[in-house]
KEZATI-888435 format. One line per 8 residues: number of its first residue (from 1); their letters; for each residue z, y, x negated of C-alpha. Coordinates in steps of 0.25 Angstrom, whole numbers, padded with zeros to 4 digits. Example, Ala and Ser with C-alpha at 12.3 -4.5 7.8 and 13.67 -1.06 7.14 Angstrom:
BEGIN
1) as) 0031/-0018/-0049 ~ 0029/-0004/-0055
This chain:
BEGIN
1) xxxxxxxx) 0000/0000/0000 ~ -0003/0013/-0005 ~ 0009/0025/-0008 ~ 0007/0039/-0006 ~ 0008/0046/-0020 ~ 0013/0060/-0016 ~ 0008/0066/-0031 ~ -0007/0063/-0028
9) xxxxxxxx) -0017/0073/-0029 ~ -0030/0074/-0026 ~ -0041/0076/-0039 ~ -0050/0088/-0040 ~ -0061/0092/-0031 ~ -0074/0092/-0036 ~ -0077/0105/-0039 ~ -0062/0109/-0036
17) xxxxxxxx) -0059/0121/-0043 ~ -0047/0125/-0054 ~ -0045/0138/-0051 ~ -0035/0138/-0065 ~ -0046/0133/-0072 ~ -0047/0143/-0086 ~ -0061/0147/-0088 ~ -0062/0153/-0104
25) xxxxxxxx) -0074/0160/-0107 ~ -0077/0153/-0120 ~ -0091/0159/-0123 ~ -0102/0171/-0117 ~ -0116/0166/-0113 ~ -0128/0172/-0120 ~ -0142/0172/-0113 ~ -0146/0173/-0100
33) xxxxxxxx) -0132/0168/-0091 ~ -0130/0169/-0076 ~ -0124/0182/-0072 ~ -0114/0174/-0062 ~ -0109/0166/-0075 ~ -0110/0178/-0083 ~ -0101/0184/-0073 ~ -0091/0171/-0077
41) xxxxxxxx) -0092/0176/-0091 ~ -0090/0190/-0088 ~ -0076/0186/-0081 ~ -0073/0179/-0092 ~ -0075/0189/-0102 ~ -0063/0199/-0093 ~ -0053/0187/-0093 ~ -0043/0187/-0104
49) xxxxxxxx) -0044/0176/-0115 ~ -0058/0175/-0107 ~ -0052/0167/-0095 ~ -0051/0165/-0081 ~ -0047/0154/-0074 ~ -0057/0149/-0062 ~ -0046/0155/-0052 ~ -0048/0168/-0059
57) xxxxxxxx) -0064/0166/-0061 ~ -0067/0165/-0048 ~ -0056/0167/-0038 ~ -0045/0159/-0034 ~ -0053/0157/-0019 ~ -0065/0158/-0027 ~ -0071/0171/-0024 ~ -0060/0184/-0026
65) xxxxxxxx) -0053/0188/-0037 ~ -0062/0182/-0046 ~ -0065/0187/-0060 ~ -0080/0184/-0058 ~ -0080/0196/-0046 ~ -0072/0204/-0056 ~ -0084/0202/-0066 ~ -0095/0207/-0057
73) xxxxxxxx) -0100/0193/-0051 ~ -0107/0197/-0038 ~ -0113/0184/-0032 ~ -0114/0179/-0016 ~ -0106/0167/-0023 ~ -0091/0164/-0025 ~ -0085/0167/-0039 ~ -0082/0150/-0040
81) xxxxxxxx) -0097/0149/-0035 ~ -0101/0156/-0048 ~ -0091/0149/-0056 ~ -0094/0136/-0052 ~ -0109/0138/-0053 ~ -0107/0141/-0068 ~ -0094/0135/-0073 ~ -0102/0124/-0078
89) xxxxxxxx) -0111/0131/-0087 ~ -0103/0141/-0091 ~ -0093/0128/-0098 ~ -0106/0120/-0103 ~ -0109/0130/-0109 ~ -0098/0135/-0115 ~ -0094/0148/-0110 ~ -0083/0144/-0103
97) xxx) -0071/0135/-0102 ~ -0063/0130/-0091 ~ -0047/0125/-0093
């Protein structure tokens, strides 16, 4: 028969966000970049010790307070839509870190 462990907890979603998550601007692009990602950068740049955590990024409900508005992103799309789009190829290719 089976007990009920009353520790359990559920694993992450997929695509379940860590809003505490410290993403460290490690590098700048050169070349041609997307201005939304530039924009990524550019908040970066402001932070102390060059970062942010994704909370911070993009908002803790994902669209206010969000240093990517403080840096002049201007997009139909959610700050976490942008970040989401391009955390990826900021990491591959090393701008950024996440911890």
């Amino acid at each position: 028969m089976s007990q009920i462990d009353k520790n359990f907890t559920a694993a992450s979603q997929k695509g379940a966000v860590n809003y505490n998550a410290v993403v460290t601007l490690v590098a700048t692009p050169s070349g041609k970049f997307p201005a939304q990602a530039g924009k990524i950068i550019e908040a970066l740049l402001t932070a102390k010790d060059y970062s942010l955590t994704v909370g911070e990024l993009v908002g803790t409900d994902g669209s206010t307070d969000s240093a990517l508005l403080k840096a002049g992103l201007v997009t139909v799309q959610t700050p976490m839509d942008i970040w989401s789009h391009y955390r990826a190829r900021l990491v591959d290719e090393g701008l950024v870190t996440i911890s």
